[in-house]
Phi, psi and omega in degrees: 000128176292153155254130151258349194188171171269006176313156128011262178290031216236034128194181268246012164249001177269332181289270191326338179268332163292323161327271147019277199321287199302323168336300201287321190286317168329276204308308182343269180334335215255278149348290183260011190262305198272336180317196170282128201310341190281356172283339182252014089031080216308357166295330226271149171305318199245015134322321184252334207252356183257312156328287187304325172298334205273315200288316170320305136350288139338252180347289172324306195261008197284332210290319213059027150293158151306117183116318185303103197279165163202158178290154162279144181351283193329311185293313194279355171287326168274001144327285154324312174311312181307272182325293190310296198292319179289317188296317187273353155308298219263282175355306172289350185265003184275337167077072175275164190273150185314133208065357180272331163283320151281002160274312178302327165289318186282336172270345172264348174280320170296325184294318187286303169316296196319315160327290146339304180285270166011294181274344153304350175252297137338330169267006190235000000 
């Protein structure tokens, strides 16, 4: 097994296991992303649990460890269409309290951008 340093992440079963990590909230996402739009619904278990993967994600790969996988732009910008379109499908009938759909649009939108730029950025 390689070391490059003492850090937490800093050889190659700490890479493999961030791998590991990043795989599962991928497929999660990946997963409910291709299913039915009413599971990604913002009431919905993974309305909320897809989001919170994305950010997580973020976090994870801003550090530049190794191992940290992320999807291409591309996928998760159509994540975003997907995802944005069942939530603003949905959203008005749960009767959010006022400012809350456009604030809350807006933190999902950032979650999904940031991403993007991340793996556009990794990829180059």
């Amino acid at each position: 097994m390689g070391t490059w340093g003492s850090g937490n992440f800093d050889d190659d079963t700490a890479a493999d296991h961030l791998s590991m990590l990043t795989d599962r909230l991928i497929s999660e996402v990946t997963e409910a992303m291709s299913g039915d739009p009413v599971e990604i619904e913002p009431d919905e278990y993974w309305g909320v649990a897809v989001p919170c993967n994305l950010e997580l994600l973020h976090l994870i790969a801003q550090q530049g460890w190794v191992g940290a996988g992320l999807p291409e732009p591309e996928v998760i910008d159509g994540w975003k269409t997907r995802f944005l379109a069942a939530w603003d499908g949905a959203i008005g009938g749960l009767e959010p309290a006022p400012g809350f759909k456009e604030q809350r649009r807006a933190v999902l939108e950032r979650t999904f951008d940031q991403l993007s730029e991340l793996a556009a950025d990794k990829r180059d």
